[in-house]
C-alpha positions in Angstrom: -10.8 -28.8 -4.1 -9.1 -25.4 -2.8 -9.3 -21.7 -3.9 -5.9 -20.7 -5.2 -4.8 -17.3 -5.4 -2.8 -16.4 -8.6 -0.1 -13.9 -8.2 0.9 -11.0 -10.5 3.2 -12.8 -12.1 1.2 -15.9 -13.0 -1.0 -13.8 -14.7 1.0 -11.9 -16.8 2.5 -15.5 -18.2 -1.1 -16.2 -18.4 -1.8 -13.7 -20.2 1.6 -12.6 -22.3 2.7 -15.6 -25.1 6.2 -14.0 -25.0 6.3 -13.8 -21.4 9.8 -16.0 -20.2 7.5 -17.8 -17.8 4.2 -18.5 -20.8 4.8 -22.1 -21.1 5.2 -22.8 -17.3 2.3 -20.4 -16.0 0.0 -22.5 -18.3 1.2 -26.2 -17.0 1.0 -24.7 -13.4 -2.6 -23.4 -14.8 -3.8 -27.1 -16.6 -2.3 -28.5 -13.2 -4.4 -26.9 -11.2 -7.7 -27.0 -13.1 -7.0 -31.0 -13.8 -6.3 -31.1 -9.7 -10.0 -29.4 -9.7 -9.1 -26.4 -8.3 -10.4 -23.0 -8.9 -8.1 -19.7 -9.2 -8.5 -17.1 -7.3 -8.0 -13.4 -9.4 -7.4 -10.9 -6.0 -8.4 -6.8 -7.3 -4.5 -6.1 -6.5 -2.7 -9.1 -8.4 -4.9 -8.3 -11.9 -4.0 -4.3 -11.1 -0.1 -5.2 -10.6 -0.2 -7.8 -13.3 -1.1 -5.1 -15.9 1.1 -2.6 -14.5 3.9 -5.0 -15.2 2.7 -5.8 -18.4 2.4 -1.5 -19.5 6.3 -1.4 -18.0 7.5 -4.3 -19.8 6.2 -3.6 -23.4 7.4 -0.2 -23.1 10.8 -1.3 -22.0 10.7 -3.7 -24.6 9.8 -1.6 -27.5 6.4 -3.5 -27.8 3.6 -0.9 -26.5 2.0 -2.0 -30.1 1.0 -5.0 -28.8 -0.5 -3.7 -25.3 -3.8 -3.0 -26.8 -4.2 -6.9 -27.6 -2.7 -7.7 -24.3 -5.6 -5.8 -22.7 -8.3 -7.3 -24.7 -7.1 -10.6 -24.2 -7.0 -10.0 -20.5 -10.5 -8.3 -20.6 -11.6 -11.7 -22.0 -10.5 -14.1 -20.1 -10.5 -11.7 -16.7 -14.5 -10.1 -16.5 -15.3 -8.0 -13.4 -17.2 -10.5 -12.2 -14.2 -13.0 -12.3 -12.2 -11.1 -9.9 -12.3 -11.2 -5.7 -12.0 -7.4 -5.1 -10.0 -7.1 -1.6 -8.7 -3.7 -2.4 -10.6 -2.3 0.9 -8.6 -4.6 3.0 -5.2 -2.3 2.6 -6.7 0.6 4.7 -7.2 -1.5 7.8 -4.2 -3.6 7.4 -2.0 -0.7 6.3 0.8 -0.2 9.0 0.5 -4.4 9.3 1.7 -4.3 5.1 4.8 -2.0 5.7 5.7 -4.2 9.2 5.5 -7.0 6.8 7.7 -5.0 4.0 10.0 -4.4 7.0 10.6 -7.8 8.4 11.2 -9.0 4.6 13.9 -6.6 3.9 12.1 -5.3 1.1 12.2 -9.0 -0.5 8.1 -8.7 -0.5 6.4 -5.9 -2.1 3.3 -4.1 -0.5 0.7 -6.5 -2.5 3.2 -9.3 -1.2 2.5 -8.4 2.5 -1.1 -8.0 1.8 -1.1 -11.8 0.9 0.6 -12.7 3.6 -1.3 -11.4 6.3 -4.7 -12.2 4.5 -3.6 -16.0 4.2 -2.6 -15.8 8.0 -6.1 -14.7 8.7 -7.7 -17.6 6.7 -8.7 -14.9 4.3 -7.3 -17.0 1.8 -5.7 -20.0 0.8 -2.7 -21.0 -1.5 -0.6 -18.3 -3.8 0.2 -19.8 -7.0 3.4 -17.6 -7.9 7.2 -18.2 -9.7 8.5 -15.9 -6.7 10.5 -17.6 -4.6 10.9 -14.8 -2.1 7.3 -15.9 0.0 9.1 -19.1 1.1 11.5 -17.1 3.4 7.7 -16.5 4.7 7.3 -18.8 7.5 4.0 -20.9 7.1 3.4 -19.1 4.2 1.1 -22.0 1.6 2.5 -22.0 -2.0 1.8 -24.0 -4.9 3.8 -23.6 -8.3 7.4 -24.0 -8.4 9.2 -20.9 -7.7 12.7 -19.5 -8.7 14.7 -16.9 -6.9 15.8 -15.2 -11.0 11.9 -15.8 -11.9 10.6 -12.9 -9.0 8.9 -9.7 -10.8 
């Protein structure tokens, strides 16, 4: 089917059981492996993804638990399973903050970057809970997102 492009926060509920979002990032996950298609793992999502997870364990009094996190996400995330696109912010720099700009500062710098690589065709579909891409004219989402479920 398509190539779907899972955002940060999709894969830290993929990857965190006591994540608030766990139990819908793995429907949204089954759905979209039972609908046949394949997720996408973009160099910049799986970097932010484990920055949030570092923050959040340490805010949460659970940096115990971070190893495990990190061996669970080296298992199920190999360097082979990611699309590295990290190049792609050097020529589309000054495009990223116009983006940032236009947004308010609703999307974050890895949030533009999606956005103008999906307007190129670089890539298709975000899965994400953040409900700030559909102020994104044009912008393809699948999942359900929720304004209080943004990272």
């Amino acid at each position: 089917m398509a190539n779907i492009v899972l955002d940060a926060n999709v894969i830290v509920a993929w990857v965190d059981p006591a994540d608030s979002l766990h139990a819908r990032g793995a429907a949204l996950l089954e759905r979209l492996q039972a609908d046949g298609h394949d997720a996408v793992l973009l160099d910049v999502l799986v970097g932010e993804a484990v920055s949030v997870l570092c923050r959040r364990f340490e805010e949460r009094k659970r940096g115990a638990d971070l190893p495990g996190a990190l061996a669970k996400l080296r298992a199920m995330i190999g360097p082979s399973d990611v699309t590295w696109i990290g190049g792609e912010t050097a020529r589309l720099y000054e495009a990223i903050l116009d983006v940032v700009g236009e947004s308010e500062g609703k999307l974050n710098f890895n949030d533009a970057l999606l956005v103008l690589l999906q307007r190129e065709g670089r890539i298709g579909a975000v899965a994400t809970f953040d409900a700030d891409f559909e102020s994104v004219p044009g912008f393809t989402l699948v999942g359900e997102p929720r304004k209080q479920d943004t990272d």
